[in-house]
C-alpha positions as CSV (number, residue, x, y, z in Angstrom):
1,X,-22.0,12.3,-28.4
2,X,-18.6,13.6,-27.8
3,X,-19.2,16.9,-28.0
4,X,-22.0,16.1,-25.6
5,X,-19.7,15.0,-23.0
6,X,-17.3,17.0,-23.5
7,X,-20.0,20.2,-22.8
8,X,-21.2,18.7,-20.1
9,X,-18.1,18.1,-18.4
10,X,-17.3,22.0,-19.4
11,X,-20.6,23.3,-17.5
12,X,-20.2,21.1,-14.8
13,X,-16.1,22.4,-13.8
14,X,-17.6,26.1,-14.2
15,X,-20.4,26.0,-12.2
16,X,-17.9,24.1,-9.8
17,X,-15.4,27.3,-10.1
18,X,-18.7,29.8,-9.7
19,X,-19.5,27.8,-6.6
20,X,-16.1,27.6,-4.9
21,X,-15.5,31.5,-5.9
22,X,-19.3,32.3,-4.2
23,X,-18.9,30.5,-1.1
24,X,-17.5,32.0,2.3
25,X,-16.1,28.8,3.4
26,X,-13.5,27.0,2.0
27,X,-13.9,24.5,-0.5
28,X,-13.7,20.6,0.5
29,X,-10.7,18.9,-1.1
30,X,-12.4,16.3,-3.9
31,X,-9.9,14.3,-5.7
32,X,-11.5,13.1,-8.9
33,X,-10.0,11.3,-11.6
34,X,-11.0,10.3,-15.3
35,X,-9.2,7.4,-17.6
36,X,-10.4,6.9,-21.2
37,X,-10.1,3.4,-22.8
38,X,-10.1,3.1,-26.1
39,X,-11.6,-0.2,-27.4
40,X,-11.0,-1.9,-30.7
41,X,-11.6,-5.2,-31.8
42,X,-10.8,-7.4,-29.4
43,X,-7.8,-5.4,-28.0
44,X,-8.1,-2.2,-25.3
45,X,-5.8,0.6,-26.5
46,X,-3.4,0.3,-29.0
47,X,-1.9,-2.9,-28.6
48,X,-3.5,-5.6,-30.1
49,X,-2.1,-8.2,-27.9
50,X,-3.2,-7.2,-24.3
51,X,-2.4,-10.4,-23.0
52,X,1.5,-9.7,-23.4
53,X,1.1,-6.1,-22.9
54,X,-2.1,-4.7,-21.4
55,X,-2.4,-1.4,-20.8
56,X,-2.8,-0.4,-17.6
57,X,-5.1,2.6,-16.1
58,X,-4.0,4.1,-12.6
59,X,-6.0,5.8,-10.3
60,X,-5.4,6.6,-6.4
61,X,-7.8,4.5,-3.9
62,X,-11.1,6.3,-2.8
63,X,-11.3,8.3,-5.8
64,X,-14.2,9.2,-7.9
65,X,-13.5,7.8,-11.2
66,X,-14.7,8.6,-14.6
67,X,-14.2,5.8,-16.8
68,X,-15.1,7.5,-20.5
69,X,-15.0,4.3,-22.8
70,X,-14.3,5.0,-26.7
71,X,-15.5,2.1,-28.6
72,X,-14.0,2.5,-31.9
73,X,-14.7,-1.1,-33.4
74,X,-17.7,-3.2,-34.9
75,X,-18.0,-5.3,-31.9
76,X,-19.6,-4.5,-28.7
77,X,-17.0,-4.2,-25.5
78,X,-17.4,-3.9,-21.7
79,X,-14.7,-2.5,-19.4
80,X,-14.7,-4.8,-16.1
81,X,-12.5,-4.4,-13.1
82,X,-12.1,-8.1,-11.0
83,X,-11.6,-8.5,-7.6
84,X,-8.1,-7.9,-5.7
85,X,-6.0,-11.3,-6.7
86,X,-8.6,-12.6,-9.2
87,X,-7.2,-13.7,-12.4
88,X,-8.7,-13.9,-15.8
89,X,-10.6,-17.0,-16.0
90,X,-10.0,-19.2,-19.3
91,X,-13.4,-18.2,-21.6
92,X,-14.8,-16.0,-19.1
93,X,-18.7,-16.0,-18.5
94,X,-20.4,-13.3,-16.6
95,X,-23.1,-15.5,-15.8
96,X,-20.4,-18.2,-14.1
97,X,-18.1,-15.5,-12.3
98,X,-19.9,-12.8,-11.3
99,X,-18.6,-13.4,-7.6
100,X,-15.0,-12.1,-9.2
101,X,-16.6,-8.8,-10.4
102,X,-15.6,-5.5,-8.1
103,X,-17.2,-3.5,-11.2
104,X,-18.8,-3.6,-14.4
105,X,-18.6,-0.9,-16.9
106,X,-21.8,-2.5,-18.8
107,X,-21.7,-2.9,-22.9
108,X,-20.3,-0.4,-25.3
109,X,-21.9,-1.0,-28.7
110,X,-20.1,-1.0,-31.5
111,X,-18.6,2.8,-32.7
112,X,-20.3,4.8,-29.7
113,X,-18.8,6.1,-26.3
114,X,-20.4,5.6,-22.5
115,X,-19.0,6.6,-19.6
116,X,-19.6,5.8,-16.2
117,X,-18.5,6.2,-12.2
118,X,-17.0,4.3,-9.4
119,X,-15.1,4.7,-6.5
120,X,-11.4,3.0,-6.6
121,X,-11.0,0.4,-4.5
122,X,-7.7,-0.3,-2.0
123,X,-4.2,0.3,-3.2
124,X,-3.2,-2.6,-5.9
125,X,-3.3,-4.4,-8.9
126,X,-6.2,-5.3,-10.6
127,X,-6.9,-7.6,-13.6
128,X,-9.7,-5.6,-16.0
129,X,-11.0,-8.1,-18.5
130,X,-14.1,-7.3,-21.8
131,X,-16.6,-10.0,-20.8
132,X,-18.5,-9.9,-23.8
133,X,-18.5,-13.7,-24.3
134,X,-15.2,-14.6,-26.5
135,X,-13.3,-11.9,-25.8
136,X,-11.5,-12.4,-22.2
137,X,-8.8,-14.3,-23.9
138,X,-7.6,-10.8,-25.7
139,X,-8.9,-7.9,-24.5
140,X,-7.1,-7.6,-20.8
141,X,-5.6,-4.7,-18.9
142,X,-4.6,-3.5,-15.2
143,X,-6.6,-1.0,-13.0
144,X,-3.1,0.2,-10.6
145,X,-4.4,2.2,-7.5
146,X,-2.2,4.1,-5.9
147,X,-2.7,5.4,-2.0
C-alpha cells in the first residue's frame, strides 16, 4: 500500500512539473501540505502518553492538507480534528459530539495506512482526539495552523 502511495504521489508531482513546464502562462501559486501520523496502540506518535505530551501537527490555514495515517498497531484508530476551543470530552462518543467535529479522518484498521484531504481551518490551536470508543482518554494531539 505504501509503495502505492508513494507512486502515486510520484506521478502526480511529475505530471504537475510537465504541466507547469508546458504552459505559456505562469503557474498559480498552490500551497499544499502533507503530515503523517503514526498510530499505535492507543498513543499517536511516539509517545505513549499523549495526554502529557501530544504531538502536535502544524499546517498554515487554507491549505490543502494530506493527512497520510500509518496505523502500526492491532487496534483500529481515527485521526479527528475538533472544533476551535473544543476540548476533549471525558469518554468521547462520536454519536454524542459530533457538533464538536471540524473533521474526521474516518477508521484506520489495524496495520494498514489511509490517507485523506482537507482544507485547514483559521490560524490556531486545535485539540485532535482517536474517537474509536475508549480511546479519547489516550490518544490526543494538536492540529497548530499557522497564517
Amino acid at each position: 500500500m505504501k509503495r502505492k502511495v508513494s507512486l502515486f504521489l510520484l506521478l502526480s508531482l511529475v505530471i504537475g512539473v510537465l504541466a507547469a513546464c508546458g504552459s505559456s502562462q505562469p503557474a498559480e501559486s498552490v500551497v499544499t501540505n502533507e503530515i503523517v501520523v503514526d498510530m499505535a496502540d492507543i498513543h499517536y506518535g511516539d509517545s505513549n502518553d499523549n495526554v502529557a505530551s501530544p504531538p502536535e501537527w502544524t499546517v498554515t490555514s487554507g491549505a490543502d492538507i494530506t493527512v497520510r495515517m500509518e496505523n502500526m498497531g492491532t487496534l483500529e484508530h481515527s485521526w479527528v480534528v475538533l472544533k476551535a476551543g473544543q476540548e476533549i470530552p471525558v469518554n468521547f462518543d462520536q454519536s454524542q459530539h459530533s457538533d464538536l467535529v471540524l473533521f474526521d479522518s474516518g477508521i484506520v484498521t489495524a496495520d494498514s495506512s489511509g490517507t485523506t484531504r482537507f482544507t485547514a481551518p483559521a490560524p490556531g490551536e486545535y485539540n485532535v482526539v482517536c474517537t474509536v470508543l475508549g480511546h479519547s482518554g489516550l490518544m490526543q494531539g494538536r492540529l497548530v495552523v499557522t497564517q
